[in-house]
N, CA, C and O of each residue as an XYZ file, in Angstrom:
672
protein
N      -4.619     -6.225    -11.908
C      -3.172     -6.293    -11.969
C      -2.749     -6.269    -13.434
O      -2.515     -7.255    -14.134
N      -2.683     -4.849    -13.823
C      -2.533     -5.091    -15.276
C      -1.421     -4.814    -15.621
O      -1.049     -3.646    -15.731
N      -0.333     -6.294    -15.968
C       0.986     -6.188    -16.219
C       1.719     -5.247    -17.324
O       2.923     -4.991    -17.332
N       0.570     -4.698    -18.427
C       1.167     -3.767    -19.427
C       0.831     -2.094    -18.728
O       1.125     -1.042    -19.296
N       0.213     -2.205    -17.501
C       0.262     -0.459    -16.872
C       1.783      0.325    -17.028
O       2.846     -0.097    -16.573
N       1.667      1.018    -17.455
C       3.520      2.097    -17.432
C       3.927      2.630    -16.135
O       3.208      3.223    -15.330
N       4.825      2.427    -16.059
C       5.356      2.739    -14.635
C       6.597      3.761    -14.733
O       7.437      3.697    -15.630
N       6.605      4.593    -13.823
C       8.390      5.463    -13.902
C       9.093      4.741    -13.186
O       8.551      4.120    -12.271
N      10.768      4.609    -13.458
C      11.510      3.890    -13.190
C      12.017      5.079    -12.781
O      12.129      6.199    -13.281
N      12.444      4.288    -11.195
C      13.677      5.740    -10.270
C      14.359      5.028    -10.040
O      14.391      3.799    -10.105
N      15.668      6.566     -9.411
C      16.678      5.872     -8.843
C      16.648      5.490     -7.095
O      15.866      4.798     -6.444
N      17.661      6.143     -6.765
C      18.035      6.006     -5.089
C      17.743      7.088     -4.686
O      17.804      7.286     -3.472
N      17.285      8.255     -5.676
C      17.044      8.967     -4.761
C      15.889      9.287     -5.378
O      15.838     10.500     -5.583
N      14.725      8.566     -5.846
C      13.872      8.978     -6.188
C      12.932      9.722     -7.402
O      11.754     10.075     -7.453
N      14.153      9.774     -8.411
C      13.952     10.637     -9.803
C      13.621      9.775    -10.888
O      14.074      8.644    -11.064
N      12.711     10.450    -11.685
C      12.620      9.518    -12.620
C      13.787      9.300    -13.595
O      14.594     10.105    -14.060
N      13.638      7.965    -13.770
C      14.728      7.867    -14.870
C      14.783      7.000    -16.174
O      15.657      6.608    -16.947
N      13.281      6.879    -16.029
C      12.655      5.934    -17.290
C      11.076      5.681    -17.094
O      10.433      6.215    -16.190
N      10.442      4.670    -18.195
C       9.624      4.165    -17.822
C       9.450      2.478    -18.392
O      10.021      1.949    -19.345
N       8.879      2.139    -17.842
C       8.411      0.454    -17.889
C       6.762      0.038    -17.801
O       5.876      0.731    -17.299
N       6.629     -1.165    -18.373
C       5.307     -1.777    -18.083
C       5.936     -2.834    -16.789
O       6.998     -3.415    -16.568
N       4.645     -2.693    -16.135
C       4.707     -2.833    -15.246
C       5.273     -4.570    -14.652
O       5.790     -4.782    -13.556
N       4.954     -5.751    -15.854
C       5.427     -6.919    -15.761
C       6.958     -7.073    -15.452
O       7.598     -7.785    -14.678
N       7.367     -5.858    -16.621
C       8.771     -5.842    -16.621
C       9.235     -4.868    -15.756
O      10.238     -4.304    -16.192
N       8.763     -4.390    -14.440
C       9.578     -3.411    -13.274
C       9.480     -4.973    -12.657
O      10.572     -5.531    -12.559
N       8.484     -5.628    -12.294
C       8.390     -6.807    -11.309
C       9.159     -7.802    -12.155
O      10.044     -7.634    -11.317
N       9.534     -8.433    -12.769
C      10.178     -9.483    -13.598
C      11.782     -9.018    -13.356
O      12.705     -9.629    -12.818
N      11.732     -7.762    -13.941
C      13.458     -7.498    -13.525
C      13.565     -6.505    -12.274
O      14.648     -5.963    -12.051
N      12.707     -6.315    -11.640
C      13.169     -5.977    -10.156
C      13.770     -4.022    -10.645
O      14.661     -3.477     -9.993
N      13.227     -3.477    -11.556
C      13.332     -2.328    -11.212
C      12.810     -0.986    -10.070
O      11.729     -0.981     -9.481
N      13.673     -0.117     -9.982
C      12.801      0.677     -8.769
C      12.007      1.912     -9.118
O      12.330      2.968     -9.662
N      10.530      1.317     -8.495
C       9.438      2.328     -8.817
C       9.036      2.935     -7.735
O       9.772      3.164     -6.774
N       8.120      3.168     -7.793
C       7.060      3.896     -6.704
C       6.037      3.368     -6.359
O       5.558      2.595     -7.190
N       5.340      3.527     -5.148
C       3.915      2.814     -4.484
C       3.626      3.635     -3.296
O       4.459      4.145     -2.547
N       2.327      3.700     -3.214
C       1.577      4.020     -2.235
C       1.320      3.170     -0.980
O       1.608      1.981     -1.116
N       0.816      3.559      0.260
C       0.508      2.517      1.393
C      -0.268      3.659      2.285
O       0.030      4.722      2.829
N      -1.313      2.918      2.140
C      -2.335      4.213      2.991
C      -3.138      2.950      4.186
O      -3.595      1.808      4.136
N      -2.883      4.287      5.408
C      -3.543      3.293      6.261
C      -4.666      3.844      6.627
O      -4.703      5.008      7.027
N      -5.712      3.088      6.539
C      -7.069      3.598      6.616
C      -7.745      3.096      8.238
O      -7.782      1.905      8.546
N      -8.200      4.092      9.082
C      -9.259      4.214     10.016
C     -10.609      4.200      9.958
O     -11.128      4.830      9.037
N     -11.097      3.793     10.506
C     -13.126      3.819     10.572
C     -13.335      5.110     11.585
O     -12.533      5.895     12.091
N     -14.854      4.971     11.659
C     -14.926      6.331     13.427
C     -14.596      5.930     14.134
O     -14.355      6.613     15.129
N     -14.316      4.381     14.135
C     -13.554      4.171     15.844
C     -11.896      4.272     15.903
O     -11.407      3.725     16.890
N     -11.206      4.736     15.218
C     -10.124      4.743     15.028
C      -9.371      2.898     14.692
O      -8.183      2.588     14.786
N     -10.627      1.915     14.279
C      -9.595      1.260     14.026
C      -9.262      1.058     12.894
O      -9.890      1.671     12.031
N      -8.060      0.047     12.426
C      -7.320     -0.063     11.634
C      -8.217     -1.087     10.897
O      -8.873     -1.967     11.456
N      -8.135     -0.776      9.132
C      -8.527     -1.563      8.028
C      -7.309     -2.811      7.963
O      -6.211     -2.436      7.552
N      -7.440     -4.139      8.313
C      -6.480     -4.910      7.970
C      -7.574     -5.856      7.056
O      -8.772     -6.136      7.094
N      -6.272     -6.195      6.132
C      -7.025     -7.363      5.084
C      -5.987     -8.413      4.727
O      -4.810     -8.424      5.087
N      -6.724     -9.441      3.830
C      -5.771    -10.478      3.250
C      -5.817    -10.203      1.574
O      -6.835     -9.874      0.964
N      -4.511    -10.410      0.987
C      -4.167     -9.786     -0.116
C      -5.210    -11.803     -1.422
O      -5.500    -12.952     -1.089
N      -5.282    -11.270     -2.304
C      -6.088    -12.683     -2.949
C      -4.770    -13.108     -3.543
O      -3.832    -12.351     -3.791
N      -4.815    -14.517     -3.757
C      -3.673    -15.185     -3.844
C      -3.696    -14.815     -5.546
O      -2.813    -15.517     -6.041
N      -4.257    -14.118     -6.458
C      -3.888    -13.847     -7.834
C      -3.035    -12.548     -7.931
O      -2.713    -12.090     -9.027
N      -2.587    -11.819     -6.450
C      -1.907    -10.913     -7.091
C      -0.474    -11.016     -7.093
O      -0.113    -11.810     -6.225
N       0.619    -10.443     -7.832
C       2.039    -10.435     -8.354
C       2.653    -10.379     -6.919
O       3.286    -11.399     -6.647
N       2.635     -9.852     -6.372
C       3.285     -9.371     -5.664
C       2.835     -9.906     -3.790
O       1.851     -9.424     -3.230
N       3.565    -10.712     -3.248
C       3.015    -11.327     -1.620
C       1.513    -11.346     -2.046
O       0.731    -10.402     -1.936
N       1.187    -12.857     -2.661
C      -0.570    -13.299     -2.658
C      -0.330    -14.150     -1.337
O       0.595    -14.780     -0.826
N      -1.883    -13.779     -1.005
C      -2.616    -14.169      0.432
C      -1.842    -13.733      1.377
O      -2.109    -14.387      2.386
N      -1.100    -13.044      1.568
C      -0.533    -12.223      2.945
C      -1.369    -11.031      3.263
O      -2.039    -10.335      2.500
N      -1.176    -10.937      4.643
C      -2.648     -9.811      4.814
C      -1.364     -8.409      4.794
O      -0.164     -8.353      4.522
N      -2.576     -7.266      5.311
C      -1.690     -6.262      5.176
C      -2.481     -4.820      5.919
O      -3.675     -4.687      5.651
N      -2.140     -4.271      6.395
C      -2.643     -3.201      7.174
C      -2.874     -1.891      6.350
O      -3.585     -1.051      6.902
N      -2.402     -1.607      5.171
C      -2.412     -0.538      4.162
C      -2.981     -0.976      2.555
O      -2.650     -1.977      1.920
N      -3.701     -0.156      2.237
C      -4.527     -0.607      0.927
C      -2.976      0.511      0.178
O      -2.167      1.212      0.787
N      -3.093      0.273     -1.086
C      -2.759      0.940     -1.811
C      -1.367      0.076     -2.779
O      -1.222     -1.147     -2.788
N      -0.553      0.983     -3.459
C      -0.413      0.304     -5.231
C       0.939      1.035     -5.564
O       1.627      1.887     -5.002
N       1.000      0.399     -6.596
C       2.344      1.761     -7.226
C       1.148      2.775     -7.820
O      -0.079      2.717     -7.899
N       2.216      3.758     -8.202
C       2.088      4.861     -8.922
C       2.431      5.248    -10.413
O       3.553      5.432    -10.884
N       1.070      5.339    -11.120
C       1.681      5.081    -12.631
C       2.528      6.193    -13.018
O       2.745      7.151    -12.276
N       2.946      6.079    -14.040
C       3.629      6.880    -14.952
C       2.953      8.029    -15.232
O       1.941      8.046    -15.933
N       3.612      9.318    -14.560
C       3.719     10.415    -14.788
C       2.347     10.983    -13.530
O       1.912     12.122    -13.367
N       1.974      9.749    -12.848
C       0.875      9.958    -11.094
C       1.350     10.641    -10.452
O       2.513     10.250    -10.352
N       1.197     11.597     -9.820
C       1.834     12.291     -8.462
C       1.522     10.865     -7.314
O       0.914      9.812     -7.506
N       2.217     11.389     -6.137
C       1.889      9.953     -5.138
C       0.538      9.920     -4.563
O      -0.135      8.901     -4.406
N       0.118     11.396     -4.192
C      -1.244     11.813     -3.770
C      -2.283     11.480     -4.296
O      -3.266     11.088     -3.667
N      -2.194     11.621     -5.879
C      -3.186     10.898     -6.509
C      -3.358      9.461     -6.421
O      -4.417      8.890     -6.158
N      -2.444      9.019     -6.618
C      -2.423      7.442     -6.491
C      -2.643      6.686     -5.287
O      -2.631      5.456     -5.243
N      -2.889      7.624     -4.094
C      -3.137      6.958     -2.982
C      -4.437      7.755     -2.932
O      -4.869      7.387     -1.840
N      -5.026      8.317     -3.250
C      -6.622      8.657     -3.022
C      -7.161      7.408     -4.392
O      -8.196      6.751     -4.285
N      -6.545      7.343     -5.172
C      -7.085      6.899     -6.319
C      -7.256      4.825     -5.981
O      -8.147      4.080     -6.388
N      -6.145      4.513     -5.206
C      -6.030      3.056     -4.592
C      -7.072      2.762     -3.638
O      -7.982      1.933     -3.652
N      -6.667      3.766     -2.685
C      -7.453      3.580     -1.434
C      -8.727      3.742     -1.841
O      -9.335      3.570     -0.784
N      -9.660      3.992     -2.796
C     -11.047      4.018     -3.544
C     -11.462      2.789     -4.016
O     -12.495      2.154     -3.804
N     -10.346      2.525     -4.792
C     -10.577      1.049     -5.499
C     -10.352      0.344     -4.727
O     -11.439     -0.205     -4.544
N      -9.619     -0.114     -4.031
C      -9.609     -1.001     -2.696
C     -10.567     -1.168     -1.742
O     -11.074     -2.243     -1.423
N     -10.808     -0.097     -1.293
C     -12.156     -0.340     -0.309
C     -13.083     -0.010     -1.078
O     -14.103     -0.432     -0.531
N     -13.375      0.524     -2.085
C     -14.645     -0.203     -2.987
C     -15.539      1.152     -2.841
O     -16.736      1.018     -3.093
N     -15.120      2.324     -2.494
C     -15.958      3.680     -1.926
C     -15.375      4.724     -3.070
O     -14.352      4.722     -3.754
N     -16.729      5.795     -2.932
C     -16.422      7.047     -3.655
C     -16.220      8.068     -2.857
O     -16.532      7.875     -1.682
N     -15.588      9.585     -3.267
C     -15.887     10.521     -2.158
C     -14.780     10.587     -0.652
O     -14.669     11.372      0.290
N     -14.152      9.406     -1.032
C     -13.279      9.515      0.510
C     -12.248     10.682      0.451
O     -11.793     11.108     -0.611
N     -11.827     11.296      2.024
C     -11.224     12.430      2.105
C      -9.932     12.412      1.417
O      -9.495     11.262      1.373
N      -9.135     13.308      0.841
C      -7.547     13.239      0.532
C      -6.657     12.433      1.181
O      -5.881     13.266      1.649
N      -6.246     11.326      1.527
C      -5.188     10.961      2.327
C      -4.109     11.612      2.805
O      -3.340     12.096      1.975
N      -3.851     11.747      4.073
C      -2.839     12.683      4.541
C      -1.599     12.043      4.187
O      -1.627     10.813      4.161
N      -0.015     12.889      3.779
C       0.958     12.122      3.744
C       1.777     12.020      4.845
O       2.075     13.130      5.286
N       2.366     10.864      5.600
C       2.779     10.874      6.533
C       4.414     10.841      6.405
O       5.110     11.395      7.255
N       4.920     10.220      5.393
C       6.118      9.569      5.774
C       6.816      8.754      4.206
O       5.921      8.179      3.587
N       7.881      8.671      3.698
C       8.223      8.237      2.952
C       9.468      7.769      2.991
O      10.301      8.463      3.574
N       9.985      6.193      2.243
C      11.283      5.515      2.362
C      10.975      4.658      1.177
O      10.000      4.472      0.449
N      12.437      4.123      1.298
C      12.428      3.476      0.158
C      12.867      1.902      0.812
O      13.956      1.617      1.311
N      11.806      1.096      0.662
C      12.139     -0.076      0.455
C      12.887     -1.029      0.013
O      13.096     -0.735     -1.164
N      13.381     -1.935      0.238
C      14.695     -2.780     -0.356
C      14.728     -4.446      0.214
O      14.669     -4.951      1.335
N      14.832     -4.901     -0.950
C      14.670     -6.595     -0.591
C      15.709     -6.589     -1.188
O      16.394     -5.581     -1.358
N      16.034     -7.947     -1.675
C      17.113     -8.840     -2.282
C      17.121     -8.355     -3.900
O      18.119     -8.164     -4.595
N      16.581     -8.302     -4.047
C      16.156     -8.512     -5.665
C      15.222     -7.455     -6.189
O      14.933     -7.539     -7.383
N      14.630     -6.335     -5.382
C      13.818     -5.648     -5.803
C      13.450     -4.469     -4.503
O      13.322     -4.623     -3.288
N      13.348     -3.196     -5.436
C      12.978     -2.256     -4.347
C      11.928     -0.840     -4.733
O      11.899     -0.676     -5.952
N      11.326     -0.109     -4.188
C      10.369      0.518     -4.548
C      10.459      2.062     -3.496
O      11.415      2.157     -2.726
N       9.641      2.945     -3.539
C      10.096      4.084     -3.140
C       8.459      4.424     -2.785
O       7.675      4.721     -3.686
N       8.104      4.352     -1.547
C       6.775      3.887     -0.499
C       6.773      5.190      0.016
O       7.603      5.569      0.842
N       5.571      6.131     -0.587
C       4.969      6.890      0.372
C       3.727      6.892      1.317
O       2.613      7.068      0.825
N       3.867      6.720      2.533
C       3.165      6.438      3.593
C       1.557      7.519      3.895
O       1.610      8.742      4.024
N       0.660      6.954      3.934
C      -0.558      7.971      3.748
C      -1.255      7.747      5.079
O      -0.977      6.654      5.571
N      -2.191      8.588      5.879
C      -3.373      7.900      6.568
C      -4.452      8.442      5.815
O      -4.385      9.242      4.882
N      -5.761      7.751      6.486
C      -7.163      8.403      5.911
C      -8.263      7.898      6.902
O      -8.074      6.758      7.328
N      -9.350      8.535      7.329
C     -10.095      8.159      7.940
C     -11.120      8.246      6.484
O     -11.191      9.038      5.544
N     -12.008      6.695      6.955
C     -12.981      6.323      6.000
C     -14.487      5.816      6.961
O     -14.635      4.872      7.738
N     -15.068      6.463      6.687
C     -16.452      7.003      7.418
C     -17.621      5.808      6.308
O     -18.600      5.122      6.600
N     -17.087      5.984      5.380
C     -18.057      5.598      4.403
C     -18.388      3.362      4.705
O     -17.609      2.530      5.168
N     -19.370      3.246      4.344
C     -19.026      2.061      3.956
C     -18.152      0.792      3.300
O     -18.855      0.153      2.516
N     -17.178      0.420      3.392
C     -16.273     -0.403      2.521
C     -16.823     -1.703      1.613
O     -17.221     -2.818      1.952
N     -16.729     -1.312      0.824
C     -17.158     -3.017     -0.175
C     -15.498     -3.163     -0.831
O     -15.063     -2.462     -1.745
N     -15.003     -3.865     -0.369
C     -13.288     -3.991     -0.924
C     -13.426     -4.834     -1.794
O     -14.146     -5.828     -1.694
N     -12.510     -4.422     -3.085
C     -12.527     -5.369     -4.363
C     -12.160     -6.383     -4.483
O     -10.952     -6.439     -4.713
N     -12.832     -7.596     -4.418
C     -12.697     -8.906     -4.798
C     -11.531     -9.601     -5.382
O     -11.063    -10.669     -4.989
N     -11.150     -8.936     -6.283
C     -10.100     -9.313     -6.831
C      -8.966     -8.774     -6.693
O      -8.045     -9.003     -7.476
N      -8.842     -7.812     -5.464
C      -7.333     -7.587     -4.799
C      -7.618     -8.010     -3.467
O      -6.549     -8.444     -3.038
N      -8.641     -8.132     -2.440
C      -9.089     -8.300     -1.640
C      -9.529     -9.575     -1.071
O     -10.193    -10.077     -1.979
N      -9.533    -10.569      0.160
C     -10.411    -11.761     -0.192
C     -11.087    -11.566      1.043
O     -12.316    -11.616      0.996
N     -10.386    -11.296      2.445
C     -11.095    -10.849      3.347
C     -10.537     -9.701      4.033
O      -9.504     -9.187      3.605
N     -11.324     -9.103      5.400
C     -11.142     -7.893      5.712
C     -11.829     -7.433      6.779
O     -13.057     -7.487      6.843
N     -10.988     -6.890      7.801
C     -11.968     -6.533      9.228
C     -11.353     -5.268      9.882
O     -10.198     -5.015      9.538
N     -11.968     -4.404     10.805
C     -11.352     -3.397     11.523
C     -10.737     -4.001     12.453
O     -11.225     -5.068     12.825
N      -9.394     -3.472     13.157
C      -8.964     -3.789     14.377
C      -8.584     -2.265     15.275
O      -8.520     -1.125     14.816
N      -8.426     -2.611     16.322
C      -7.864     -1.729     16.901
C      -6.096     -1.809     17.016
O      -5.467     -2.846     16.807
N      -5.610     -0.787     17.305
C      -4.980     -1.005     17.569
C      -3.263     -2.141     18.363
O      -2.096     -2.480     18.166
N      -4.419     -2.216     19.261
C      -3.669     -3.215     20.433
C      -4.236     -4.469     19.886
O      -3.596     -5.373     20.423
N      -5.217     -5.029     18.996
C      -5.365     -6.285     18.598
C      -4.540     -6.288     17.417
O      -4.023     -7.388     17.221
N      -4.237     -5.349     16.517
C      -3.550     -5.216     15.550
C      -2.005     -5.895     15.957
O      -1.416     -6.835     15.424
N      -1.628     -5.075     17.054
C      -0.338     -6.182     17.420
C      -0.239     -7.233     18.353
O       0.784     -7.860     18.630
N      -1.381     -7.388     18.826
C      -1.725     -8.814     18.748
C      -1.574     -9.684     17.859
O      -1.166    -10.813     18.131
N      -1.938     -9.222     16.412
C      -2.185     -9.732     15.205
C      -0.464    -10.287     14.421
O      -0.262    -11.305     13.759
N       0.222     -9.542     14.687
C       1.677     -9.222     14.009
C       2.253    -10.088     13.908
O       2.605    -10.341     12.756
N       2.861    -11.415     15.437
C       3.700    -12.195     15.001
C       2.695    -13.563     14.720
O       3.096    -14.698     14.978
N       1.547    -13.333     14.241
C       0.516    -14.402     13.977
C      -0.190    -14.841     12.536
O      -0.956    -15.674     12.052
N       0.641    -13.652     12.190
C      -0.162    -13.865     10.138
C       1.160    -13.577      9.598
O       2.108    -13.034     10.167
N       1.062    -14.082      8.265
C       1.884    -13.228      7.355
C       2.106    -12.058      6.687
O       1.638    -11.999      5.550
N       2.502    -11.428      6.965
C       2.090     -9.643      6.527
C       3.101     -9.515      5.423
O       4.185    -10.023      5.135
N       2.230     -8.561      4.899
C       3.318     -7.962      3.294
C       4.468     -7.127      3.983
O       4.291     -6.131      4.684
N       6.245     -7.982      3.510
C       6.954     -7.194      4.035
C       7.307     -5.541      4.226
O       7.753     -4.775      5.080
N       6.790     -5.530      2.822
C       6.987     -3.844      2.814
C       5.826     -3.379      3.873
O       6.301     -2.674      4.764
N       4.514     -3.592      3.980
C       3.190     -3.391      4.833
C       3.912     -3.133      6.081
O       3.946     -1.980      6.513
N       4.593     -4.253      6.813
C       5.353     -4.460      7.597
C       5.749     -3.274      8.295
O       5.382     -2.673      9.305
N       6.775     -3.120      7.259
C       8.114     -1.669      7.531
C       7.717     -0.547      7.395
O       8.312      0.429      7.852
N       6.166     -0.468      6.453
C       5.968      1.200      6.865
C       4.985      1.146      8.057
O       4.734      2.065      8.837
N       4.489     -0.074      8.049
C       4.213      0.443      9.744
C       4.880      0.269     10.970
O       4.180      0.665     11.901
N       5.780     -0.098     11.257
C       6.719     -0.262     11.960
C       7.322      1.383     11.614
O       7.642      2.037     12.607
N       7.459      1.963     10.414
C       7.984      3.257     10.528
C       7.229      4.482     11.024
O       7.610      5.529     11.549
N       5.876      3.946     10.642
C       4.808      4.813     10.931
C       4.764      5.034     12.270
O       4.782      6.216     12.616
N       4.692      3.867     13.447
C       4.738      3.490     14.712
C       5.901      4.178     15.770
O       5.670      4.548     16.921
N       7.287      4.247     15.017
C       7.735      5.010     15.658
C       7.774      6.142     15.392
O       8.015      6.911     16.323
N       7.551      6.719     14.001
C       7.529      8.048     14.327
C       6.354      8.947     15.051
O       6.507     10.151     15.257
N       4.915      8.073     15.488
C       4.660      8.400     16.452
C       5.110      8.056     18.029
O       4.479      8.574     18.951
N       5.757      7.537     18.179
C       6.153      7.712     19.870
C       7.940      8.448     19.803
O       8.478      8.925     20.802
N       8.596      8.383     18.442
C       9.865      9.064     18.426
C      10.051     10.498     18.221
O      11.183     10.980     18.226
């Protein structure tokens, strides 16, 4: 979590319109960009984890999507093949497909979330220090799972967006 990383600062609709280190997009609540990739095994289930209580942003809330902002001057694609690596701890994994993109919005802070999947075949060793634990689910235990943990709000809403735009 390296608070001096550079970040592009957007607007509402997505353009850049500056840049920042990254302490100061989270400190003053500017709007950037981030990735959220949801990763599958061969059985189609879902990578859910718990976030380690040292990071900036919802520590120890679990979350169904690995992935990060997007640095300064990253395409989103890169940054979600490039997360989803460091996160689950693997080399070699396929391109992440893009599914879906919105922009997030809390009280005080908002970000501009492009939605990825990926099937990951490979072994996972997830990084320790964004990571603390971590298991496959399926599906239907997954929302089992939902009103029972704390989930990262944004995690939340792109899957909830993800969700209907498969059955909508």
């Amino acid at each position: 979590m390296d608070e001096d990383e550079l970040l592009d600062v957007v607007d509402e609709s997505d353009r850049v319109t500056g840049r920042a280190r990254r302490g100061a997009v989270y400190r003053d609540g500017l709007r950037h960009r981030c990735t959220a990739v949801l990763v599958t095994d061969g059985h189609d289930r879902i990578f859910v984890h718990r976030r380690t209580a040292r990071k900036l942003i919802f520590p120890s809330h679990y979350d169904m999507f690995v992935g990060g902002v997007v640095g300064s001057g990253e395409s989103y694609d890169d940054a979600a093949l490039r997360e989803a690596e460091e996160e689950l701890g693997v080399r070699g994994l396929p391109r992440p497909e893009p599914v879906l993109r919105f922009l997030y919005e809390e009280a005080d802070r908002s970000w501009w979330t492009a939605v990825y999947r990926v099937r990951c075949t490979l072994p996972v060793r997830p990084r320790s220090q964004e990571i603390d634990w971590h298991t496959f689910l399926t599906a239907a235990e997954l929302e089992e799972w939902l009103p029972r943990r704390r989930w990262t709000p944004d995690g939340l809403a792109a899957y909830r967006r993800l969700s209907a735009s498969r059955t909508g």
